[in-house]
N, C-alpha and C positions, 0 to 999 in steps of 0.2 A: 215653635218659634212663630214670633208674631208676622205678618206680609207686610213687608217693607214696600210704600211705594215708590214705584219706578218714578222715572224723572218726568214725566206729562201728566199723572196726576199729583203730582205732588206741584206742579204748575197750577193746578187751578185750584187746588186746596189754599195756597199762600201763609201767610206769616201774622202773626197778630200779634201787636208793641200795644204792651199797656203801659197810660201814662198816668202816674200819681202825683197830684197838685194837692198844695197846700199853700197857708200864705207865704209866700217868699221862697218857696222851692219849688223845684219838679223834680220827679226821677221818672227814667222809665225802666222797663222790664220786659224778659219775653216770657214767662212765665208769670201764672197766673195767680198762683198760692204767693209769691214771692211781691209780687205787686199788692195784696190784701193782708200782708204780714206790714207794709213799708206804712199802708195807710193807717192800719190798726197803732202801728208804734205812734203816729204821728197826732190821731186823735187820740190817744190815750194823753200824749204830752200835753198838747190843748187842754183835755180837762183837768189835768193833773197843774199846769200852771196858770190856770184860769184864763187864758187865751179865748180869741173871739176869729173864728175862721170857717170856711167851709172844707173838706178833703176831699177827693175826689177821684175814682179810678176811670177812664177814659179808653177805650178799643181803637185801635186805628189798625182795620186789614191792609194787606197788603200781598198781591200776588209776585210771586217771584219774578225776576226778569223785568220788573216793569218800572225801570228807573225814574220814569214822569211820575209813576203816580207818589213811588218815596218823596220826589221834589214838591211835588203839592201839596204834601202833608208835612214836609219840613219846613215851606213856605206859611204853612195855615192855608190852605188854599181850600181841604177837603174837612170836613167835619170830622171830627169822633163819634164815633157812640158811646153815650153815658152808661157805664156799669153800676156804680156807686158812688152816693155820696150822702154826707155825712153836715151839718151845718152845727156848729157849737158856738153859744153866744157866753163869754164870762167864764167858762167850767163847766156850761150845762149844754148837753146837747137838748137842738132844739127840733129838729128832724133827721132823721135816717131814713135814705129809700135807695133800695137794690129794684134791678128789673132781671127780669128773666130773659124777655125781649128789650134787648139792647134797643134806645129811644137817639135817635138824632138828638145831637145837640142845637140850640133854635142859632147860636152865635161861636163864630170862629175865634177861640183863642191863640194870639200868636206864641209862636214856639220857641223858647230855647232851649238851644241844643248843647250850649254849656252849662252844666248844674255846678260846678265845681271851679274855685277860682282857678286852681292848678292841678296838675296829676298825683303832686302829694297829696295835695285836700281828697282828690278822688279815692287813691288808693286806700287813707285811710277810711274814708266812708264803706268803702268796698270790703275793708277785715272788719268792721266790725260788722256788716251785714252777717258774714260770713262766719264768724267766731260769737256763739253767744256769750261765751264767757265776759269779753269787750261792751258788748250790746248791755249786758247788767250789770257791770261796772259802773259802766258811762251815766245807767240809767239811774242809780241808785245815789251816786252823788251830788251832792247839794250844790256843787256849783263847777265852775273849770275849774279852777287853784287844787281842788281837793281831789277831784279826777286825775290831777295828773300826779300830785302824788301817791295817789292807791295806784297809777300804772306805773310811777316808777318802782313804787316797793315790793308790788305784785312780776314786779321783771317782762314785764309785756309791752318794752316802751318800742317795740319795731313792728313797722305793719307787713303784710303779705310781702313786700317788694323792696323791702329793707328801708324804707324812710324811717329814723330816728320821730321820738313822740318831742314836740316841741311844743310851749305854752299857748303860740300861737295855733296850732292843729291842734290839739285838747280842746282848746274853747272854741273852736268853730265845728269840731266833732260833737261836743259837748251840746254847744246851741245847736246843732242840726238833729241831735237827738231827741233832744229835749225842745224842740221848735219857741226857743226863747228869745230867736232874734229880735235885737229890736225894743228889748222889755229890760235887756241886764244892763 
């Protein structure tokens, strides 16, 4: 059995929220695989609909208990640290850099902390993270109209928390998937 830290160091160990930008969204995450699965879907979309954007995975630590420093980083007040990112101009990526050693970012981006118009739009975002079946559905279809009727024929029209799939949650599931806001 692995050693579970007690509650003091696990105080000075803290917490780390990755955040994934792209143009016109954010999301965050606490895990790390789960934050480089969000940004892969997202430039694959870019180049797949010839989109012109940067992605970007961003660290923001955070020690337990330390409710100022949460406030500063939900303010923009404390920098990230750059993990990844990705710049694709048209379809083509035009650079890719990872660091090993997380790099200060030189400028504070301000934050929001709502990604999602509503809790439906949320929830659905949230099954289809969470269900790939949904995730390659969504991805495979050529536009909303058509997405939603492969999920109603497919019988998959409820997400994790029972919201009904409706034209309007399709095409904003659809464009978040497919990061076409803006272009349909």
């Amino acid at each position: 059995m692995q050693d579970v830290p007690n509650a003091h160091e696990r105080e000075h160990q803290g917490l780390k929220f990755y955040k994934v930008t792209a143009p016109g969204k954010t999301e965050w995450a606490m895990d790390k695989t789960i934050a480089i699965s969000i940004s892969r879907e997202w430039a694959r979309a870019l180049t797949k609909y010839r989109g012109t954007g940067t992605v970007c995975i961003d660290i923001h630590n955070m020690s337990y208990r330390d409710y100022g420093n949460l406030l500063n980083i939900l303010n923009g007040c404390i920098p990230a640290q750059r993990m990844y990112m990705i710049h694709i101009e048209r379809g083509v990526v035009m650079s890719e850099q990872k660091w090993n050693r997380f790099r200060k970012k030189l400028h504070l981006d301000p934050v929001n902390t709502v990604a999602h118009p509503t809790a439906r739009h949320a929830d659905w975002i949230k099954t289809i993270h969470e269900i790939p079946e949904y995730q390659q559905l969504i991805r495979t279809a050529p536009d909303a109209r058509a997405c939603l009727i492969a999920i109603k024929l497919a019988g998959i029209d409820k997400s994790l928390a029972g919201y009904d799939a409706t034209p309007a949650l399709i095409r904003y599931c659809w464009e978040w998937v497919n990061s076409t806001k803006g272009r349909v």
